[in-house]
C-alpha positions in Angstrom: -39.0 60.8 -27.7 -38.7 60.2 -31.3 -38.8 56.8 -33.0 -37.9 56.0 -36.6 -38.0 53.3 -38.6 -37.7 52.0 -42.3 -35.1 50.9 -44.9 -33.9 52.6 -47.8 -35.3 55.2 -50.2 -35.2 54.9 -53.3 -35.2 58.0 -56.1 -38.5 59.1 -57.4 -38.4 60.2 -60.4 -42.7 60.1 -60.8 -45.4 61.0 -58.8 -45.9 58.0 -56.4 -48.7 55.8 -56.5 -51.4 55.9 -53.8 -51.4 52.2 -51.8 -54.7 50.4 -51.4 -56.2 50.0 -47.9 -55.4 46.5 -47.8 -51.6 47.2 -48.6 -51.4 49.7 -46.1 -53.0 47.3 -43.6 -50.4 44.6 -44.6 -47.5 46.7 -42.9 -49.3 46.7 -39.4 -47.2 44.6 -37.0 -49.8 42.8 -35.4 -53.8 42.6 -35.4 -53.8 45.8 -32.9 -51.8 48.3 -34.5 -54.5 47.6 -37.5 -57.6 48.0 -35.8 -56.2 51.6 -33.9 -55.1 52.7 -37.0 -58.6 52.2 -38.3 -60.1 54.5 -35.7 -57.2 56.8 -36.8 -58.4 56.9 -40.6 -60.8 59.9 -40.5 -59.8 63.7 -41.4 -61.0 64.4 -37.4 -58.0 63.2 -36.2 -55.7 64.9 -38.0 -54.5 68.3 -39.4 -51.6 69.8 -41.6 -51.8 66.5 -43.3 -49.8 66.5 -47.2 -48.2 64.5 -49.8 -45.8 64.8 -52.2 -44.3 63.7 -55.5 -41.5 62.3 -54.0 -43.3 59.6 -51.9 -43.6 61.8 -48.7 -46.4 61.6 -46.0 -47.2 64.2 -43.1 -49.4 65.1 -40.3 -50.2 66.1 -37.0 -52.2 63.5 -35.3 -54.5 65.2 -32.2 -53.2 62.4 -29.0 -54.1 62.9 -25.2 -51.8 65.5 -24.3 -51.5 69.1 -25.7 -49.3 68.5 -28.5 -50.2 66.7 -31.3 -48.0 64.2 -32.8 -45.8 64.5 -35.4 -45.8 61.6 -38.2 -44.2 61.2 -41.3 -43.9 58.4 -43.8 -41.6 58.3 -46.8 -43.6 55.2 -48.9 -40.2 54.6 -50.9 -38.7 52.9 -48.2 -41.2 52.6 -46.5 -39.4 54.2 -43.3 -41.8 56.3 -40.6 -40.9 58.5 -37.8 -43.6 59.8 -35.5 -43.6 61.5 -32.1 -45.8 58.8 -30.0 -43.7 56.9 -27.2 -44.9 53.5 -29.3 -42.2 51.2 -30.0 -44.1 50.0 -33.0 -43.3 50.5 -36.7 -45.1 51.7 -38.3 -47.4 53.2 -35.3 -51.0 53.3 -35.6 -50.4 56.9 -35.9 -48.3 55.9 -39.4 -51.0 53.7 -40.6 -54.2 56.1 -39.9 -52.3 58.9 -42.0 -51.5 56.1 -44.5 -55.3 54.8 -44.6 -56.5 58.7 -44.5 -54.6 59.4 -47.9 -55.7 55.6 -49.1 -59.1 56.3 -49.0 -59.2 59.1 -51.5 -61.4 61.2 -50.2 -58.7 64.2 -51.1 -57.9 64.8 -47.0 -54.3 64.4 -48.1 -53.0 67.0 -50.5 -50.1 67.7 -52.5 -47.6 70.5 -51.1 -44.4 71.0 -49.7 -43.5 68.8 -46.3 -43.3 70.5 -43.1 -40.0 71.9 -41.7 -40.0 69.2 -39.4 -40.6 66.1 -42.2 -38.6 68.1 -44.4 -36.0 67.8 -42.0 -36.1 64.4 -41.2 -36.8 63.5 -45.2 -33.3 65.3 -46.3 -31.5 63.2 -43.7 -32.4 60.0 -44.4 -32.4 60.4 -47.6 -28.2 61.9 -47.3 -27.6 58.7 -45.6 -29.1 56.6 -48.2 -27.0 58.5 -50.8 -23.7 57.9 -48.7 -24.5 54.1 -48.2 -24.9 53.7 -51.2 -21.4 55.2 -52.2 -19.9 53.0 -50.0 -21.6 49.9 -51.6 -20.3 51.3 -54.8 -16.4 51.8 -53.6 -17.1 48.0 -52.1 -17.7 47.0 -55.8 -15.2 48.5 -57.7 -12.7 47.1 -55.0 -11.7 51.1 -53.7 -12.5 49.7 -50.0 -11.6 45.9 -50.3 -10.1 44.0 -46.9 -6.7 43.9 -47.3 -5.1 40.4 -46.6 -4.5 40.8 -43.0 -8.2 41.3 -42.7 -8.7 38.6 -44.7 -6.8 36.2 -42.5 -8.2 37.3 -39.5 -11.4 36.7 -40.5 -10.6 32.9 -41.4 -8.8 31.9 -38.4 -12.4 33.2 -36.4 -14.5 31.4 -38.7 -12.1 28.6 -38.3 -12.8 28.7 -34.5 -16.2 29.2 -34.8 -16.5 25.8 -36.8 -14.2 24.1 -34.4 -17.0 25.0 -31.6 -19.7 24.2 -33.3 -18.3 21.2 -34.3 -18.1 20.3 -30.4 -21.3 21.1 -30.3 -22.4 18.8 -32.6 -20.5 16.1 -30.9 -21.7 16.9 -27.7 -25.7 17.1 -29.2 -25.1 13.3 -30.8 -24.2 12.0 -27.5 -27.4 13.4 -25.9 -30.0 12.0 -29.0 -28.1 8.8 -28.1 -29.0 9.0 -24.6 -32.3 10.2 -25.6 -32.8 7.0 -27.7 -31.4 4.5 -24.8 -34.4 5.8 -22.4 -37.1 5.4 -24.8 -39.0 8.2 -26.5 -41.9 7.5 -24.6 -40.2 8.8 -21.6 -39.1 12.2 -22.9 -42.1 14.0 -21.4 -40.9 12.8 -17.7 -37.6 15.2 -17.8 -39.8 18.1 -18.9 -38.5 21.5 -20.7 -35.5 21.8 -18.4 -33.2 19.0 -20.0 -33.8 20.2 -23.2 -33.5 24.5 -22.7 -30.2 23.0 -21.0 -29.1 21.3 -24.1 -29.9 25.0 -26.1 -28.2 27.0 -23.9 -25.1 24.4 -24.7 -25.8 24.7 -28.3 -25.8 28.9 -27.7 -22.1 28.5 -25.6 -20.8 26.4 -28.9 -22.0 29.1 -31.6 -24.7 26.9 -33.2 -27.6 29.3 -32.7 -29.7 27.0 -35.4 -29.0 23.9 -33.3 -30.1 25.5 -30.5 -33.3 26.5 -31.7 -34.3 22.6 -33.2 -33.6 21.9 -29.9 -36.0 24.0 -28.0 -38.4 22.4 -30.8 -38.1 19.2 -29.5 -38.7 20.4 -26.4 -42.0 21.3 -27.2 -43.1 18.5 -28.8 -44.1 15.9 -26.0 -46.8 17.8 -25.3 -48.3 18.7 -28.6 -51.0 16.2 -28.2 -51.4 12.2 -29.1 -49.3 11.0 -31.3 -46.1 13.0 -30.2 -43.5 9.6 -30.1 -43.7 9.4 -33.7 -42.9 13.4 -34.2 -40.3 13.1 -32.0 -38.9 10.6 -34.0 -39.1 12.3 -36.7 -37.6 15.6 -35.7 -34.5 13.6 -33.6 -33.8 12.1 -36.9 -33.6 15.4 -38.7 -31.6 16.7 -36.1 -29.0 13.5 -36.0 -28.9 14.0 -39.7 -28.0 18.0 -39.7 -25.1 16.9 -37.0 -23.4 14.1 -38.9 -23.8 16.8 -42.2 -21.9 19.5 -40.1 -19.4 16.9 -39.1 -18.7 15.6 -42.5 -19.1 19.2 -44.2 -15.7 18.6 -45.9 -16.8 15.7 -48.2 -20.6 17.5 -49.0 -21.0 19.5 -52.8 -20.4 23.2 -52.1 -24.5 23.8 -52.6 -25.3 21.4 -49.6 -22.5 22.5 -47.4 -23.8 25.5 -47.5 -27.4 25.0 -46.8 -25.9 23.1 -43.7 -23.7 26.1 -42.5 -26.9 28.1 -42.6 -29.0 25.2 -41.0 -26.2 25.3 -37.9 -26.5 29.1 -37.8 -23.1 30.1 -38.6 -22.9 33.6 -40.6 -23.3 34.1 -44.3 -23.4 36.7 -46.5 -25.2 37.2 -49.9 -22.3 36.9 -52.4 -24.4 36.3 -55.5 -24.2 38.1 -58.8 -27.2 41.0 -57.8 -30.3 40.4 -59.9 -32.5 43.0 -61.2 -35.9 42.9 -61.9 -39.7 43.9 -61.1 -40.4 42.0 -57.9 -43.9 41.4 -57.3 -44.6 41.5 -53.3 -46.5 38.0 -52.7 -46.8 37.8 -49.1 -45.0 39.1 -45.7 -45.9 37.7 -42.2 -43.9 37.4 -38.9 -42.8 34.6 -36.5 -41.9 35.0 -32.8 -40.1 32.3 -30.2 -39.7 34.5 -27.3 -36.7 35.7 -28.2 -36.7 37.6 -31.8 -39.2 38.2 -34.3 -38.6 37.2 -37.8 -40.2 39.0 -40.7 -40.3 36.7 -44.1 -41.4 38.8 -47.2 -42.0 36.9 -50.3 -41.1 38.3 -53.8 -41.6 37.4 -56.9 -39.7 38.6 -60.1 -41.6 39.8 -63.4 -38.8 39.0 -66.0 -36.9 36.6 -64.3 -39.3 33.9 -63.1 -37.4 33.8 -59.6 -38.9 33.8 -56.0 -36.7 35.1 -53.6 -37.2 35.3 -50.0 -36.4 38.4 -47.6 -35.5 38.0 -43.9 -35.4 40.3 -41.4 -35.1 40.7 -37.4 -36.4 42.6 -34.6 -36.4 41.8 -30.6 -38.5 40.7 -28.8 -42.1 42.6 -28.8 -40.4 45.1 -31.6 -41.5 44.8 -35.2 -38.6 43.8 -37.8 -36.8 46.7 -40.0 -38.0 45.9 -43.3 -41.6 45.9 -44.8 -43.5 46.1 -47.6 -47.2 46.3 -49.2 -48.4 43.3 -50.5 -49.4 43.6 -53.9 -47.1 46.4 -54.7 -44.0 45.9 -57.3 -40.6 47.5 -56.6 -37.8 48.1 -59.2 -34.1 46.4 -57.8 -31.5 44.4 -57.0 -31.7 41.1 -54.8 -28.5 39.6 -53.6 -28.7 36.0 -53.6 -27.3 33.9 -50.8 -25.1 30.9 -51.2 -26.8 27.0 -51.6 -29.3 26.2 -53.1 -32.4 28.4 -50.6 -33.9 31.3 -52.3 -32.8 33.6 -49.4 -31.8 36.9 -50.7 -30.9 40.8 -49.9 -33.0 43.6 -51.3 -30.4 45.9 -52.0 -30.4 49.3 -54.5 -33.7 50.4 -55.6 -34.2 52.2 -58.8 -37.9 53.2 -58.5 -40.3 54.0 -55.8 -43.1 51.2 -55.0 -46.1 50.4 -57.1 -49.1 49.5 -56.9 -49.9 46.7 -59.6 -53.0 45.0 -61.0 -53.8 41.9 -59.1 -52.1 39.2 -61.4 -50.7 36.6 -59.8 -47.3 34.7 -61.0 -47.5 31.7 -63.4 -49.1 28.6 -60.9 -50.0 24.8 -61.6 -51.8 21.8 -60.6 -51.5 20.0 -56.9 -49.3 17.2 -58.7 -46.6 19.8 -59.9 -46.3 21.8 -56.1 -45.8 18.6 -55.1 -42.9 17.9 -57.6 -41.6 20.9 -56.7 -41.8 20.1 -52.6 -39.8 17.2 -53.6 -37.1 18.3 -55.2 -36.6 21.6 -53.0 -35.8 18.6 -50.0 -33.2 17.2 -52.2 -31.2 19.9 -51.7 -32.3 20.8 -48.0 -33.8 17.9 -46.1 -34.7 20.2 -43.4 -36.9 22.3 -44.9 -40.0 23.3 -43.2 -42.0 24.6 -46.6 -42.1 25.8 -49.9 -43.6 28.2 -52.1 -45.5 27.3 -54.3 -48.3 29.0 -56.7 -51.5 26.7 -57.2 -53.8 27.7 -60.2 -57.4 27.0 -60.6 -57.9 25.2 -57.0 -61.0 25.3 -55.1 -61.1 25.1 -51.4 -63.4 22.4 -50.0 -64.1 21.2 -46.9 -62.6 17.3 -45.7 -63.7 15.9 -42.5 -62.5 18.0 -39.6 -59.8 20.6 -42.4 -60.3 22.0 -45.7 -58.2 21.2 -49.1 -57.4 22.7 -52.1 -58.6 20.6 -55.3 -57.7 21.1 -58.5 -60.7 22.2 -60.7 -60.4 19.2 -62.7 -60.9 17.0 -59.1 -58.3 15.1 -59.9 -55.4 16.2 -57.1 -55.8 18.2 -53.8 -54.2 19.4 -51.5 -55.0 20.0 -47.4 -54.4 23.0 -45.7 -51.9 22.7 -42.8 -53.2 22.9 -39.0 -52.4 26.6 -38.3 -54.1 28.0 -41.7 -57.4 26.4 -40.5 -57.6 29.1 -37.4 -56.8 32.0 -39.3 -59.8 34.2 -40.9 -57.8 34.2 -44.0 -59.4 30.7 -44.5 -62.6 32.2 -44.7 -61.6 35.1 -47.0 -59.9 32.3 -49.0 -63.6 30.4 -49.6 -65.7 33.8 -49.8 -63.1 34.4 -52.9 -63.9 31.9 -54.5 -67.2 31.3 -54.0 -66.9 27.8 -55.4 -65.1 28.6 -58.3 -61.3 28.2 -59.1 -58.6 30.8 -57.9 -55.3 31.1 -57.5 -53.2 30.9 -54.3 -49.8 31.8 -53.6 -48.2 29.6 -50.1 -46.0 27.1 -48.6 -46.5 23.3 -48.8 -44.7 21.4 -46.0 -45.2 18.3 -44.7 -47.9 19.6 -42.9 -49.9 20.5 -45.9 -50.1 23.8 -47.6 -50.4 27.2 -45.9 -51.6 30.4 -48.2 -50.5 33.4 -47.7 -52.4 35.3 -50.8 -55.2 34.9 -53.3 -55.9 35.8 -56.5 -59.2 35.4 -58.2 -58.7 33.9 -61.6 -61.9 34.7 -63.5 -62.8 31.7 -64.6 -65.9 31.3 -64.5 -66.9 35.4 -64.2 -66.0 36.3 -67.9 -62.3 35.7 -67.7 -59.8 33.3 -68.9 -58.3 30.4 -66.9 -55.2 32.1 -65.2 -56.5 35.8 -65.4 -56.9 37.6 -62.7 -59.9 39.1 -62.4 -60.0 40.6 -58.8 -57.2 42.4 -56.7 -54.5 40.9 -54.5 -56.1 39.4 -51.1 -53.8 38.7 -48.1 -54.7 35.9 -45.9 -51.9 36.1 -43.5 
């Protein structure tokens, strides 16, 4: 069976880039797929291996049966297809040809794709072209909804917000009896009562309100203390309900965070921004039911972060990746409120790799600043990011923090960052002297994604980088 994957190409109108080991290893969908594509990454493996100008990779993997498998990668999307019954993407087939022709060793050469990549390279790339008409005829209003579209379209996001909105009702009279009982009691109903509330919240079209739900659910047994996070989380929950119920009398940016917060649909409707966006960081998240991919960018000229989302089922990797470290040339969509949610949309360049400079960063004090006024605009907000210059990590009682050079502010790293080895490439990096991180500070302290090493220290000025990008999620 074949299996393809990737989003779209973009032109190449230059000889593309080779992509460092660690980049390639950032699009592995789990710790697995990285260390078999390892044991993929020598020439013996492989034959009829090739390159070319336009971003293409090919070869023939040797597998257990008689026939090798086919794999090709096109890096401008990046989008793979390979032969191998895996339901991975990319495959470890994908990333041993992508670490074979990372390594440099010249097992890769240029020359013209195979008949069977060729084949598969023309079509996607004819589909890309056509989609991309069609997002042009969109624009210039050739293929706009007429207004009996239009209508209909209301009167079912009309309905939808009626349900919801019954939902909400129906979720306000449950915290209440939640409350009447006594926190200390919730553990006694177990998960039942509250996978029953979610599955109300799924029948009223409130997917997000469904999901906070199942969170509470989970944390009675999260270990002393869980009363007070409860609390905590039943209060942000009460809060998001009274905001859906009231939406009418909320400032458009608000209302709109709140429609997202409930889980109804939105679109990016934003005036499209272009710019060279830095990839910062790209990890996934799974509940059981879908797999969320966040990718982090970070834009040369314009100073903005945006955040990509994207989804796959259960056990399946998300559509959408991309190297860290590498910058791409395009259009983001912005969604509405005030998040920094966005769509990648048309690309005009194929992926580079960059030298390892990080975005502009500060102190402790101002991420902090910044933390705050992000929950001003979305109280429920679970992080930030935020880019800390010249921090050193150092070890406090049972965690670690980040201190300012200065030792004047810190910062501690939040519970889950402490059981990643990422910690440990963070304070190897460093070596006792400043870097620069790129995360998200939450209430729970601040996670990093990606490190830069600043210099300071080894010959370079405070805020140069003087080392490549290192992931440490």
């Amino acid at each position: 069976m074949l299996l393809s994957h990737g989003g779209e190409p973009s032109p190449a109108t230059e000889p593309v880039a080779r992509w460092t080991v660690e980049q390639v290893l950032s699009l592995a969908p789990d710790d697995a797929s990285r260390k078999a594509g390892n044991k993929l990454a020598s020439a013996g493996h492989w034959s009829g291996t090739g390159c070319d100008a336009s971003g293409a990779v090919w070869g023939l993997c040797k597998g257990s049966g008689s026939k090798p498998y086919q794999t090709v990668v096109d890096t401008t999307g990046p989008a793979y297809k390979c032969s191998c019954p895996s339901r991975k993407f990319p495959c470890k087939h994908a990333l041993g040809l992508l670490l074979l022709r990372a390594s440099g060793d010249g097992q890769v050469q240029q020359g013209e794709p195979a008949d069977w990549a060729s084949q598969w390279l023309e079509g996607r790339r004819g589909r890309a072209e056509a989609k991309q008409a069609r997002q042009a005829a969109a624009a210039s209003g050739e293929s706009a909804p007429g207004p009996a579209d239009t209508a209909a379209a209301r009167r079912r996001a009309e309905r939808r917000a009626e349900r919801a909105a019954s939902g909400a009702l129906e979720l306000e009279q449950r915290l209440t009896d939640l409350l009447r009982g006594g926190l200390a009691t919730a553990d006694r109903a177990g998960y039942t009562l509250w996978e029953e509330t979610a599955a109300r919240m799924v029948d009223a079209q409130a997917p997000g309100l469904a999901g906070r739900v199942r969170e509470l659910g989970a944390i009675p047994g999260s270990g002393p203390g869980w009363p007070v996070r409860l609390l905590e989380e039943c209060s942000l929950l009460h809060l998001l309900d009274t905001a859906w119920l009231g939406r009418e009398r909320l400032p458009e940016p608000l209302a709109a965070t709140v429609r997202t917060r409930v889980g109804l649909p939105v679109s990016a409707e934003g005036p499209p921004v272009r710019d060279h966006w830095l990839v910062l960081a790209q990890y996934d998240t799974a509940d059981g039911r879908l797999t969320t991919r966040r990718i982090w960018l970070y834009g040369r000229e314009s100073g903005r972060t945006a955040l990509l989302l994207s989804f796959g089922a259960a056990g399946r990797a998300p559509e959408l990746a991309l190297p860290v470290g590498v910058t791409i040339d395009a259009e983001l969509t912005p969604y509405p409120g005030g998040g920094l949610r966005a769509d990648l949309g048309r690309r005009f360049a194929t992926p580079l790799p960059v030298p390892g400079t990080p975005p502009p960063g500060g102190p402790a004090e101002a991420a902090l600043a910044a933390y705050g006024e992000a929950l001003r605009g979305d109280p429920w907000l679970d992080g930030w990011p935020v880019t800390l210059r010249d921090v050193v990590p150092v070890p406090s009682g049972g965690g670690w923090q980040l201190a300012d050079a200065e030792g004047t502010d810190a910062l501690p790293l939040a519970p889950a960052a402490l059981s990643r080895q990422g910690l440990w490439k963070l304070v190897a990096l460093s070596g006792g002297a400043p870097v620069t991180v790129f995360g998200e500070l939450g209430h729970r302290g601040f996670d990093p994604f990606t490190a830069w090493d600043t210099g300071a220290g080894r010959g370079g000025g405070p805020g140069e980088a003087g080392g490549g990008t290192v992931r440490l999620i």
